[in-house]
SEMARKE-520687 format. One record per residue (C-alpha): x, y, z. Coordinates in steps of 0.1 Angstrom, whole numbers, padded with zeros to 4 digits, always signed. Example, Ala and Ser with C-alpha at 12.3 -4.5 7.8 and 13.67 -1.06 7.14 Angstrom:
<atoms>
+0123-0045+0078 +0137-0011+0071 
</atoms>
This chain:
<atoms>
+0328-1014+0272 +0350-0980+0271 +0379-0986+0245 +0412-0987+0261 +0431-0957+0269 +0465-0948+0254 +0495-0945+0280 +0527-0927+0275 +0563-0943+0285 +0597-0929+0289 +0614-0899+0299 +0622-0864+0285 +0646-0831+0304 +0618-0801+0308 +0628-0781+0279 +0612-0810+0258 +0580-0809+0279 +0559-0798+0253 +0570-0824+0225 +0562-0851+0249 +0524-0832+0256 +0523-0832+0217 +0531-0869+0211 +0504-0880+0243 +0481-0856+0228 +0485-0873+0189 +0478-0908+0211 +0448-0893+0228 +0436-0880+0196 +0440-0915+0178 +0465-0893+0154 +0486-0919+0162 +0477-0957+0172 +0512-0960+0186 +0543-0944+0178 +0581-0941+0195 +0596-0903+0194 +0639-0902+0206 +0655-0869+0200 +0692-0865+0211 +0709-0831+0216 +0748-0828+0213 +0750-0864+0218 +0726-0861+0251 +0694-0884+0248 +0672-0853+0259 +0636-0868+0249 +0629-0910+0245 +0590-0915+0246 +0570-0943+0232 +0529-0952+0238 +0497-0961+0226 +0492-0995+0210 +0513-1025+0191 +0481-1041+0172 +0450-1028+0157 +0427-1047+0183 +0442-1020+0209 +0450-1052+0233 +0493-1049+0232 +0505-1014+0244 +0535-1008+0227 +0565-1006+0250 +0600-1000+0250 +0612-1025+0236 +0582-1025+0207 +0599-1027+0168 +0589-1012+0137 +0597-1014+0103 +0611-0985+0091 +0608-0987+0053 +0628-0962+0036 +0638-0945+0072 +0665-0974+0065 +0681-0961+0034 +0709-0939+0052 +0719-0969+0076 +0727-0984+0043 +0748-0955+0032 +0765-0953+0069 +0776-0988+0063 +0792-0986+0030 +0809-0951+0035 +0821-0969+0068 +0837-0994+0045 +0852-0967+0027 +0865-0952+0055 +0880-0978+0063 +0897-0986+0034 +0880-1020+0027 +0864-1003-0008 +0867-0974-0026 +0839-0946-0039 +0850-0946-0075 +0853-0981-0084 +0831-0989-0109 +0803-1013-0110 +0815-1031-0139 +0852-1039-0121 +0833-1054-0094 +0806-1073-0106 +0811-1091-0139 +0777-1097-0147 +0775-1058-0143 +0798-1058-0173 +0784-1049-0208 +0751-1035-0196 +0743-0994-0193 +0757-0995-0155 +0784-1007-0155 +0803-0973-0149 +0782-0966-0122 +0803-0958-0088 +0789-0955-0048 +0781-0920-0053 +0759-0921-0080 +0739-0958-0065 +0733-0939-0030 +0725-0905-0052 +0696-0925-0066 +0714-0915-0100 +0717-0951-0113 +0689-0951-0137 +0674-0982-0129 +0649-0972-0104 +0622-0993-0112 +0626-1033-0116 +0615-1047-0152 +0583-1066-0152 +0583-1102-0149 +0622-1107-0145 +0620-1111-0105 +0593-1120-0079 +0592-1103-0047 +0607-1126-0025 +0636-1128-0052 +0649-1092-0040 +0663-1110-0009 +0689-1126-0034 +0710-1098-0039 +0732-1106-0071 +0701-1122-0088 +0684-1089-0080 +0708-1071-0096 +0709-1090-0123 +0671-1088-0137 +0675-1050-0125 +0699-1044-0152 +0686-1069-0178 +0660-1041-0188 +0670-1005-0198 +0676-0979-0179 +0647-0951-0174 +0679-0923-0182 +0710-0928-0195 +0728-0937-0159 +0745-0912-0140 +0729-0882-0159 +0701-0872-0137 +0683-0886-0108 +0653-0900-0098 +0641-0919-0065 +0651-0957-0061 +0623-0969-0037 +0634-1010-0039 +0667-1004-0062 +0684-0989-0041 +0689-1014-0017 +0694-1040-0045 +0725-1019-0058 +0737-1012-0020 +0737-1049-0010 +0755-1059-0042 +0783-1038-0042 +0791-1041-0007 +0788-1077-0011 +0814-1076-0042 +0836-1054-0025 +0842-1061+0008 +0823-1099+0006 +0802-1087+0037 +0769-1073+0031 +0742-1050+0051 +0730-1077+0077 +0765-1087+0089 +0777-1051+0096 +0749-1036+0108 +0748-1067+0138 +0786-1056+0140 +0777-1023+0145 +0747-1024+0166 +0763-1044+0187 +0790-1020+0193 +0772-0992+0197 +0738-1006+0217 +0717-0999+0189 +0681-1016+0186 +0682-1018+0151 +0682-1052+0128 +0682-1066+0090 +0669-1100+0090 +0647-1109+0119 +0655-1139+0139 +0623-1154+0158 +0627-1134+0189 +0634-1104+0173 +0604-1108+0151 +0579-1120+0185 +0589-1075+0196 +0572-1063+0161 +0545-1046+0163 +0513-1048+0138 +0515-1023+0107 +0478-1007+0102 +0464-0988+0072 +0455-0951+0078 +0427-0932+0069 +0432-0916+0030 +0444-0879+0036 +0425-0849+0017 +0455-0834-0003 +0447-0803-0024 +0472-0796-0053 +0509-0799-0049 +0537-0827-0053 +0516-0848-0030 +0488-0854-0051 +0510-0853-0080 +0526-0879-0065 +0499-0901-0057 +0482-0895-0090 +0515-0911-0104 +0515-0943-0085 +0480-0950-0094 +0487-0951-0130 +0498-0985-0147 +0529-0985-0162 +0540-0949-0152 +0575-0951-0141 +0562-0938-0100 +0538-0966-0103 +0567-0993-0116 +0592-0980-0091 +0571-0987-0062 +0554-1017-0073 +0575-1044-0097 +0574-1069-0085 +0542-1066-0068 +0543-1074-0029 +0524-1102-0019 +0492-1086+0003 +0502-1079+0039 +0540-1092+0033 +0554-1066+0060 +0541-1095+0087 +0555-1120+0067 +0576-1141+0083 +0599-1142+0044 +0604-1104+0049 +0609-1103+0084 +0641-1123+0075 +0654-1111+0043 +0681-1083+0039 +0664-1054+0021 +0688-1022+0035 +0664-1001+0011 +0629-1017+0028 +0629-1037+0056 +0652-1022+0084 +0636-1026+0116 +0641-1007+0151 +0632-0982+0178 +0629-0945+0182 +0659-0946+0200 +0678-0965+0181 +0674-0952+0149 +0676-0911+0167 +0710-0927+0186 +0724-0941+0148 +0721-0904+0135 +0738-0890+0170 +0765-0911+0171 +0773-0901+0130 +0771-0865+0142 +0796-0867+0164 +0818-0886+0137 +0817-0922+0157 +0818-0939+0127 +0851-0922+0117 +0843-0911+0084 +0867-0880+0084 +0863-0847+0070 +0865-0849+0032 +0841-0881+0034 +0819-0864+0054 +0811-0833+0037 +0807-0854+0004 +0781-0876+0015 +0760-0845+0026 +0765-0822-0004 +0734-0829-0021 +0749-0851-0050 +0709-0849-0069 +0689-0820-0070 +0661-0811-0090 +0631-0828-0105 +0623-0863-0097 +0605-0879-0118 +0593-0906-0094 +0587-0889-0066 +0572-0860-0087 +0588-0832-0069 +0618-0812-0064 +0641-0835-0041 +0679-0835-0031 +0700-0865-0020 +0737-0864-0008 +0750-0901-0007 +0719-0918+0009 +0705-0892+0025 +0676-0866+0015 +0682-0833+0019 +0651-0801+0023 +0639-0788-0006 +0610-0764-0009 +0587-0791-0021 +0607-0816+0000 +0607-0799+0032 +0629-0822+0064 +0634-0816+0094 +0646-0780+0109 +0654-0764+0077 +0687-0761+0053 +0713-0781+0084 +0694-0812+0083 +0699-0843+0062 +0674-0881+0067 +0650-0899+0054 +0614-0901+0059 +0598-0938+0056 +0569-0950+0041 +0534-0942+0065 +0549-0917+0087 +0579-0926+0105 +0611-0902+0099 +0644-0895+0108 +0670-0871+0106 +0696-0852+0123 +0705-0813+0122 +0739-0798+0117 +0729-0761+0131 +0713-0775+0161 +0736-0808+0171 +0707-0827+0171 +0692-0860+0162 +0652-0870+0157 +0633-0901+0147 +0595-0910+0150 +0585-0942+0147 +0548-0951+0137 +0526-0987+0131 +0497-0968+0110 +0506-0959+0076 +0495-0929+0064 +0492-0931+0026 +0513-0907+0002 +0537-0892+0032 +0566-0888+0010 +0586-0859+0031 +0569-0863+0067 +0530-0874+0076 +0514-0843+0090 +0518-0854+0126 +0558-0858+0118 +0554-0820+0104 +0532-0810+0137 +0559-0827+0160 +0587-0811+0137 +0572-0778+0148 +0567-0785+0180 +0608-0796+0186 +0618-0763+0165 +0596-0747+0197 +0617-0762+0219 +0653-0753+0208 
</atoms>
């Protein structure tokens, strides 16, 4: 019996003709098992394409309507959300952690501020052994707690490094302490608002649209951050491999129904193509009112240099990656995102007025910046322009 056939959904204007031929083409190709591509132009939704299939059995296609978890692709929502706060006056940028949290009091963070948590600056990126289990990250305030119980990997706010899970843990607590209303809550608020197919904590229905998360095939990677990278995470107790793994993750949590519901900003943001391309649109054309001055500080790159975690050169504004030459994003030195763990990515492009995100279910191992099909459809959009 022939193996079923990939189709490809949605709608694209003829200059984009040959991003949509790419994407069938990665389906065709089994590059892709099924994937979502959205890119918006000056706040037009010029490309929305989805296609192949939902589940590794090849017997759901994955439709309009299909979710993904995005992984780290979530990290800027998070950002978006607090600087909204700030914007609108319900917190402010340089309060320190200490002021707001008293159990933040008397340990090495307590000066931290909202620039240096979303600048991945904190130095806490990696969770102490044995102080919390992995379903314990969903309990913000706890979370924070055993994060700060061990020492920091640099004294904090003196260089960077990634925060893979800590980030989220720091996000969620200081928007609960300052405004008493954390990531789920405004991001409903806000996708409500603004028609956005994005959710943190998956009710039943929401969860029933998800569609099945598949291991990829090891890439081949010759020298370069990407091995170094991978090297890193292999080996015990190396502050990559502690980042990314403490606590360890129960074995195929990202179906569980326990993570489907928690509030992770920095992990477990779900969506569409669209929805997450339409998030980075709407901030483009300044929807979520952040004004000028707030603006331009959360995309001057805050971090910038080594990271010892991700072992390369990386940049970060507040909550979003910007290029670098060993961190290369989307279109070149205008655009500012996040990639997400196996391949999906997003970002958005200040030159251009325009706004990109790929959604995948097969994770391709060690794609820190973009998964070489997110770099081949990368190309294939610059084409376009």
């Amino acid at each position: 019996m022939d193996a079923p056939r990939p189709r490809l959904g949605g709608r694209w204007t003829p200059p984009f003709q040959p991003l949509a031929e790419r994407f069938f083409k990665a389906l065709i190709d089994d590059e892709a098992l099924g994937a979502g591509l959205c890119v918006y132009r000056d706040g037009e939704n010029v490309l929305d394409i989805y296609g192949g299939f939902a589940d590794r059995g090849r017997s759901r296609p994955w439709d309009r309507r299909s979710l993904v978890c995005l992984f780290s692709a979530g990290k800027p929502l998070g950002a978006m959300l607090a600087l909204d706060a700030v914007a609108r006056g319900e917190a402010a940028l340089d309060r320190p952690l200490g002021v707001l949290i008293p159990e933040a009091q008397g340990t090495a963070g307590e000066g931290l501020t909202l620039p240096a948590l979303l600048a991945h600056r904190s130095g806490y990126p990696a969770f102490p052994e044995g102080e919390i289990d992995f379903e314990g990250l969903g309990d913000a305030p706890k979370a924070l707690s055993a994060l700060l119980a061990g020492p920091p990997a640099w004294a904090p706010g003196t260089a960077h490094g990634y925060h893979p899970r800590s980030y989220g843990t720091f996000l969620e607590a200081w928007l609960l302490a300052a405004t008493g209303q954390g990531t789920g809550a405004r991001l409903r608020r806000w996708a409500q608002d603004a028609e956005l197919e994005l959710f943190l904590g998956l009710d039943a229905p929401t969860r029933a649209r998800c569609v099945e998360l598949v291991p990829g095939r090891p890439q081949r990677l010759g020298p370069g951050p990407d091995a170094r990278f991978l090297r890193a995470l292999a080996e015990p107790g190396s502050l990559t491999q502690r980042a990314f793994a403490h606590p360890k993750a129960p074995r195929g949590y990202g179906h569980s129904e326990a993570f489907q519901r928690a509030v992770l900003p920095a992990m477990n943001l779900h969506g569409t193509a669209q929805g997450l391309a339409k998030a980075y649109a709407l901030l483009l054309a300044d929807r979520l009112g952040l004004g000028r001055e707030l603006w331009a500080q959360a995309l001057a790159p805050a971090s910038q240099g080594f990271d010892p975690v991700l072992q390369r050169e990386t940049a970060f504004g507040l909550g979003f990656m910007r290029p670098t030459t060993e961190t290369p994003l989307g279109l070149g030195a205008g655009s500012f995102g996040h990639p997400g763990a196996g391949g999906t990515l997003a970002f958005a492009d200040l030159d251009h007025g325009l706004a990109c995100a790929l959604v995948v279910n097969r994770q391709v191992p060690g794609a820190v910046a973009a998964s070489p099909l997110g770099q081949s459809l990368v190309q294939t959009l610059r084409d376009c322009l």
